[in-house]
N, C-alpha and C positions, 0 to 999 in steps of 0.2 A: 815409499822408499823401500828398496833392495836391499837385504844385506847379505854380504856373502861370505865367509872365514875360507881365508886359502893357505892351507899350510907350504910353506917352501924348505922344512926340513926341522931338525929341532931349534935351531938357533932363530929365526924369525918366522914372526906368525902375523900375519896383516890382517885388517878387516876392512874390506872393502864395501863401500856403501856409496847407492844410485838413486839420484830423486830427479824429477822434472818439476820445475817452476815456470811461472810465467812472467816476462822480464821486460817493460814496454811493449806491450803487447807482445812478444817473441817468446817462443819455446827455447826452453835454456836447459838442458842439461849439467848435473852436477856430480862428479865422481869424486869421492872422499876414499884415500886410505890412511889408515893407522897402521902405526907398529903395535900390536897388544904382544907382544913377547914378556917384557916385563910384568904385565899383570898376570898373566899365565904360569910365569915362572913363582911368581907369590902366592897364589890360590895354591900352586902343588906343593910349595912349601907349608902353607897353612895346614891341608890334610895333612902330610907328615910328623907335623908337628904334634896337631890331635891324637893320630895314632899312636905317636910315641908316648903324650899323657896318656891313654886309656890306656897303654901297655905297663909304663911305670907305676900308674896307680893300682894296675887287680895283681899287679905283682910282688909291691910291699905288703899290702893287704892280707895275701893267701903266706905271704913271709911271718907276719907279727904273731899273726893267731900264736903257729905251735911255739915260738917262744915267748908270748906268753906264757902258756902249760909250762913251759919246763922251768922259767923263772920262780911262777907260782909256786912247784912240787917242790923247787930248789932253797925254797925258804922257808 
């Protein structure tokens, strides 16, 4: 089986996939396409999403430290 991803722009992304079977005795060919757009569109939102957590979390982090200190002196 062939597979092939053919992009036709940002909006639709297809995947094209070719197999041979044998069908009563007869060679049969099979072309299948998918819309994968939707799942494409979810995978880049998943990374996004991650990079925003790894972004929000080292950036309270490197936040808390100094005030703590200043809390601390401050009491």
């Amino acid at each position: 089986m062939k597979i092939k991803k053919i992009s036709t722009g940002e909006r639709c992304v297809v995947q094209l996939s070719h197999s041979q079977m044998l069908f009563n005795d007869m060679d049969c060919q099979i072309l299948t396409i998918r819309d994968i757009s939707a799942q494409q569109n979810l995978e880049i939102a998943e990374q996004k999403n991650n990079l925003l957590h790894l972004l929000t979390s080292s950036v309270s982090h490197e936040q808390m430290t100094p005030i703590k200190c200043i809390i601390t002196f401050a009491t």
